[in-house]
C-alpha positions in Angstrom: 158.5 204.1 135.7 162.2 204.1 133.9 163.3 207.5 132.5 162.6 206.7 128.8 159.0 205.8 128.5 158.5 208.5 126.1 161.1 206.9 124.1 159.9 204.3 120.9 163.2 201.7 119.6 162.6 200.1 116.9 165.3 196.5 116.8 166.4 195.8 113.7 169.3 193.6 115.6 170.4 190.0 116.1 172.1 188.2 118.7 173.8 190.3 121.4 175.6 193.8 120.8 172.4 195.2 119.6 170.1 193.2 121.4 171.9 194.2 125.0 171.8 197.6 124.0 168.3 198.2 123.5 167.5 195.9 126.6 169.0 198.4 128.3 166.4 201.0 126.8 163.7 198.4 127.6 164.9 198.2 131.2 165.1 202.1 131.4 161.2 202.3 130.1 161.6 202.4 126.5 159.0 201.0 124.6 160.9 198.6 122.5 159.4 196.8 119.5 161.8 193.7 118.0 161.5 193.7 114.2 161.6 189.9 113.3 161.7 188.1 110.5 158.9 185.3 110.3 158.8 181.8 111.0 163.0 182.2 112.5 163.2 185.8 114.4 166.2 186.1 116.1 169.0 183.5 115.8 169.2 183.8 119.5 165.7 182.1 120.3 167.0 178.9 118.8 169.9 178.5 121.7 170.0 176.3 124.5 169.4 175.6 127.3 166.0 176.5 127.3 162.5 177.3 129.8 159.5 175.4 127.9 159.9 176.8 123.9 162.0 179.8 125.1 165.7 180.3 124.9 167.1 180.9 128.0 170.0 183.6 126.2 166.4 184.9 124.2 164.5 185.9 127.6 168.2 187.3 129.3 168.7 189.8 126.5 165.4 190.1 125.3 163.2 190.9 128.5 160.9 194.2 128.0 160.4 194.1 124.5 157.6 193.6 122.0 157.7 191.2 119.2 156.5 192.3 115.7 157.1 189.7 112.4 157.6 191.7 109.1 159.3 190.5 105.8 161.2 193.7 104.8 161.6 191.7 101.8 157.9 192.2 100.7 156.7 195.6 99.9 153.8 195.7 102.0 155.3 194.7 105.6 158.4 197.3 104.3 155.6 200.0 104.2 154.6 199.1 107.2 157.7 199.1 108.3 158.2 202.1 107.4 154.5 203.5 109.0 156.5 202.6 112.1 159.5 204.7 111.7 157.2 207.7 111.9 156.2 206.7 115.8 159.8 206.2 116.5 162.8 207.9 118.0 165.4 205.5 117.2 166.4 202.6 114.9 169.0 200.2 115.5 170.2 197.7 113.1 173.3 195.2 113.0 172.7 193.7 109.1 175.9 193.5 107.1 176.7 197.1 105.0 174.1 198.0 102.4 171.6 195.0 102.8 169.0 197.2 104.6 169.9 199.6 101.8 168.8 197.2 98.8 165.8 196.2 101.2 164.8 200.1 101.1 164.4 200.8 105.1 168.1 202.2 106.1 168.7 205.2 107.1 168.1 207.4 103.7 164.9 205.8 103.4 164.0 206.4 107.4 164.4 210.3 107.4 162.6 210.3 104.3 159.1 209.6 106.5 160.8 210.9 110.2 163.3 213.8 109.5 164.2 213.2 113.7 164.8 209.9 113.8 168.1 208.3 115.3 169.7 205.9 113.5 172.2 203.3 115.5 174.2 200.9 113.3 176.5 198.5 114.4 178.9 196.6 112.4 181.9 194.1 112.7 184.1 196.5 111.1 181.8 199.7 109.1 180.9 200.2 105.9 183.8 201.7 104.7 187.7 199.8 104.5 188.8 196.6 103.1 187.0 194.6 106.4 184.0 195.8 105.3 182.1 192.6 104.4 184.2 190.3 106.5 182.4 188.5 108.9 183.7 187.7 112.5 183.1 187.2 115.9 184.6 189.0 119.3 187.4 186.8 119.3 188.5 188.3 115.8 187.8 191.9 116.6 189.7 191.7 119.7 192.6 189.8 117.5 192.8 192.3 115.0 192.8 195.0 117.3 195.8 193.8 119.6 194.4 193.1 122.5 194.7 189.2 122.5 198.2 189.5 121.7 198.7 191.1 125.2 197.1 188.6 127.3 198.9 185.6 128.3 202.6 184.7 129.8 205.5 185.2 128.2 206.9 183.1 126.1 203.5 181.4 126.0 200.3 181.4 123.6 198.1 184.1 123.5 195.3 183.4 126.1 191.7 184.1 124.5 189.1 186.3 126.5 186.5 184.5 128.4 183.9 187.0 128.0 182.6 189.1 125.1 184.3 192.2 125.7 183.9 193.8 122.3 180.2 192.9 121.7 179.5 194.3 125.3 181.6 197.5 125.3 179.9 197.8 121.7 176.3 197.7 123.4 177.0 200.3 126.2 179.0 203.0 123.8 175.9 202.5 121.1 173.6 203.1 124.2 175.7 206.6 124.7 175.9 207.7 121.5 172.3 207.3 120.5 171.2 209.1 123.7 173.3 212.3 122.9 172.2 211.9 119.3 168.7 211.6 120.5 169.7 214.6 123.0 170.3 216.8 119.2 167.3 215.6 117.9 165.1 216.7 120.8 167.0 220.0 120.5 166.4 220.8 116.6 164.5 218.1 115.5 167.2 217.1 113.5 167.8 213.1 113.1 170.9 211.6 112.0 172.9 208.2 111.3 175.2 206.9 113.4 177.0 203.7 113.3 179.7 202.2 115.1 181.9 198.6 114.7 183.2 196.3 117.0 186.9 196.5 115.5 187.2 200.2 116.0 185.9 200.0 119.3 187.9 197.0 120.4 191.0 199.8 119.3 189.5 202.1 121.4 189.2 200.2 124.5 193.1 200.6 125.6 193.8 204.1 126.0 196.3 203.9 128.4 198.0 201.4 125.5 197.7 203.7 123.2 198.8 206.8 124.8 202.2 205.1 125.7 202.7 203.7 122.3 201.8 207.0 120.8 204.0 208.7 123.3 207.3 206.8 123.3 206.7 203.4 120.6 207.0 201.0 123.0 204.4 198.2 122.0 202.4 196.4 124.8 202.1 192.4 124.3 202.8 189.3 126.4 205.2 189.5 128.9 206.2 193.2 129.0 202.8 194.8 130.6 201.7 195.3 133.8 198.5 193.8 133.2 199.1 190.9 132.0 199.9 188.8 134.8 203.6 189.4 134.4 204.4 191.7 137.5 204.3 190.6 141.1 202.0 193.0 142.0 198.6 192.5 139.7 199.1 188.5 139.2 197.0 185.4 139.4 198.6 182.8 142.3 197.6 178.9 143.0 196.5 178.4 146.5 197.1 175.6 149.0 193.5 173.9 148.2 194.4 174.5 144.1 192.2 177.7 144.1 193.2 180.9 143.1 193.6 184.5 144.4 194.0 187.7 142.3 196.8 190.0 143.1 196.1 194.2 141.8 198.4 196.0 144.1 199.7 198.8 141.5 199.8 202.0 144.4 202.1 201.6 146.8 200.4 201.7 149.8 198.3 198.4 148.8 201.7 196.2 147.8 202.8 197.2 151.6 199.2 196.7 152.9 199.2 192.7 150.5 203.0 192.2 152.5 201.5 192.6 155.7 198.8 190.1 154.6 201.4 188.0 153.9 203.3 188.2 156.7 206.4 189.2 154.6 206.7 193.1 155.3 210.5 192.6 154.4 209.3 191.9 150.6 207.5 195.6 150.3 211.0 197.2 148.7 211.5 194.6 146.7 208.9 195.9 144.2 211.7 198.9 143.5 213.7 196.4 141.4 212.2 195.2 138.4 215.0 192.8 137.4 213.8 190.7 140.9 210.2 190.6 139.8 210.9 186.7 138.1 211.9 185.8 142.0 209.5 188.0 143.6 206.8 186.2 141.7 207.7 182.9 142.6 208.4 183.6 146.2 205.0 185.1 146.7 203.4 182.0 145.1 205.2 180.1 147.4 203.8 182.0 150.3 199.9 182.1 149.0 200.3 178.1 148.4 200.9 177.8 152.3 197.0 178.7 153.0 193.6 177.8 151.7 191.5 180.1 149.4 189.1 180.5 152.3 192.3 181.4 154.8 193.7 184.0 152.6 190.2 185.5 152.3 189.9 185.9 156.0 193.0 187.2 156.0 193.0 190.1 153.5 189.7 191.1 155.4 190.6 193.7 157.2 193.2 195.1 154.9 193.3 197.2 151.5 195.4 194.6 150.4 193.4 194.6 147.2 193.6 190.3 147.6 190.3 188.7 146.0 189.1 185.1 145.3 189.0 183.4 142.0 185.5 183.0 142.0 183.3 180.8 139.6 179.8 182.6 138.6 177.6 180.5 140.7 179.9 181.9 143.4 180.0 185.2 142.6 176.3 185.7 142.4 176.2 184.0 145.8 178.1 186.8 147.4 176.6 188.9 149.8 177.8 191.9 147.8 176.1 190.8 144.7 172.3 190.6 146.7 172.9 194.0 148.3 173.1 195.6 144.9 170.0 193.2 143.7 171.8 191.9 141.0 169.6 188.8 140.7 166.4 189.1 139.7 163.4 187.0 140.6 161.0 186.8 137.4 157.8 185.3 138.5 156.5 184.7 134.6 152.9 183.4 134.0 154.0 181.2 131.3 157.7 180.2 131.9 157.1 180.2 136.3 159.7 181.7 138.2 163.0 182.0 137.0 166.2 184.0 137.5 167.8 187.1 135.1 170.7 189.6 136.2 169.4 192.5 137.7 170.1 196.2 136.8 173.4 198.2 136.2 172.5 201.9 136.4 170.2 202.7 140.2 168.3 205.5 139.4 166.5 207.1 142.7 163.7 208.9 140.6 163.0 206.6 138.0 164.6 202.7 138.6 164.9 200.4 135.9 162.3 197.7 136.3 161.2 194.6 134.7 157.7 195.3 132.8 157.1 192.2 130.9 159.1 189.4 129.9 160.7 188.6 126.8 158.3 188.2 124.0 157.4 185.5 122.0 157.8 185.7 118.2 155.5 188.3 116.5 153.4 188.7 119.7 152.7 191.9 119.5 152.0 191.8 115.6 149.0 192.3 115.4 148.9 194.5 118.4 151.1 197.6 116.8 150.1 197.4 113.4 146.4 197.6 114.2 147.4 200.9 116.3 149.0 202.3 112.9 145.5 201.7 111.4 142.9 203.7 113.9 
């Protein structure tokens, strides 16, 4: 068994940052119950593609969980709402700022019936501060935050994220900081609120960005950072076959382990000069478009030349690498057959993370948790 079964979540949340996070308490043993509104529940369970009824997105982030349908709206299911904050260790919600406070089951009203209960909220940008109602998605956060303005070429447009790298950094710091808040409450049996926002964490996210502006003003954007694909040494280049190969030599010994690979050793002091980095650039694109992706794979094999393949996802989960760490799971589900979900981050050697049921349908377990509040 995970490390948290003696640990109750109650999901308030919608769609991914809180969703993921508590996943990852469901995967860790937590017994999760999804609070869902009737007749819709989760936006998420309406997305495509699907197995049978169920959302394919729905049963990725969803796995491990229990299902209950309640209408905070009408008095009743809030009570009993509220009858289940007293089993519980933590509450996590993602509702706009002060809705769950008109519906009478945020945090004030939580304590009032479990003085140690842990109470997660995450926001697009807090309850306090101009931003406060704004709605918006990762792209946004990220935009607001500077970090879209540093990706890209220079001269060129700002090139947008492929992944959702605020709603997923959001998900593992809320994980954190409601197990050290949890940690407290343990402690003294004291609860407390906690909330975090995707803005402020999308701020957070660059420290080394930060630490130079804050030390010397010089502003990191398009074409005058290291890491966004504007040195010779941590670049993308085109291959022979029109693939691609990644390029992250920033220690010296791997740019003169990445020459050798090359077969240019008389290129390693040219990294000294930073004026030549325009023609070093172009001259080692040259080179990598004389050989396949597959070539300059076999290649770089024996080296630290820190040279890796442009994969595609099918790829990368084909990768020997990626079935030693069981990162694909097979899901043998009685009413959806077999199927495929990533596996599990975090390898614990006492108490692994493991797949205990799958992702429930909506208000499955209704009757199931209520009745228990009953006896």
């Amino acid at each position: 068994m995970g490390p948290l079964t003696d640990v109750r979540v109650l999901d308030l949340s919608r769609l991914l940052p809180g969703p993921f996070c508590t996943r990852l308490f469901a995967d860790m043993g937590a017994d999760v119950i999804k609070i869902e509104e009737p007749r819709r529940g989760d936006y998420s369970r309406e997305f495509e593609p699907r197995r049978g009824s169920m959302s394919c997105w729905f049963m990725e982030v969803n796995r491990n969980k229990k299902s209950v349908a309640l209408d905070l709206k009408d008095p009743r299911q809030k009570a009993q709402f509220l009858e289940l904050v007293k089993t519980a260790d933590i509450v996590v919600e993602s509702y706009r700022p002060g809705v769950l406070q008109k519906l009478g089951v945020d945090f004030a009203a939580a304590r009032q019936v479990n003085p140690a209960i842990v109470y997660c909220s995450i926001a697009g940008f807090g309850a306090q501060g101009p931003f406060a109602h704004r709605a918006d998605h990762d792209l946004g956060y990220q935009s607001l935050a500077g970090l879209v303005s540093m990706s890209g070429i220079k001269d060129g447009p700002p090139a947008i994220p492929g992944t959702l790298v605020a709603d997923m950094q959001a998900a593992a710091m809320a994980g954190m900081s409601i197990l050290a808040a949890l940690h407290h409450a343990r402690r003294t049996g004291e609860g407390q609120s906690l909330s975090l926002n995707l803005f402020d964490v999308c701020l957070a996210m660059v420290p080394g960005v930060a630490a130079t502006y804050f030390g010397s003003g010089f502003v990191s954007q398009r074409g005058n950072n290291w890491l966004g694909g504007n040195f010779p040494n941590y670049n993308v280049y085109r291959t022979k076959d029109n693939r691609y190969v990644t390029v992250g030599c920033l220690e010296e010994k791997f740019w003169r382990e990445f020459c050798h690979v090359l077969g240019r050793p008389d290129l390693i002091p040219a990294l000294e000069k930073e004026e030549d980095y325009a023609a070093l650039t172009e001259e080692i694109g040259r080179v990598i478009a004389t050989r396949t992706l597959a070539e300059w794979v076999a290649a770089a094999e024996e080296h630290d030349a820190c040279l890796e393949p442009v994969l595609r996802f099918d790829e990368a989960l084909a990768l020997e690498q990626t079935k030693a760490d069981e990162m694909v799971l097979e899901i043998d589900d009685p009413r959806y057959g077999t199927y495929r979900q990533m596996g599990f981050v975090p390898k614990f050697s006492a108490t692994p993370c493991a797949v205990y049921r799958p992702a429930p349908a909506l208000g499955e377990h209704t009757d199931e948790i209520l009745g228990a509040l009953r006896t």
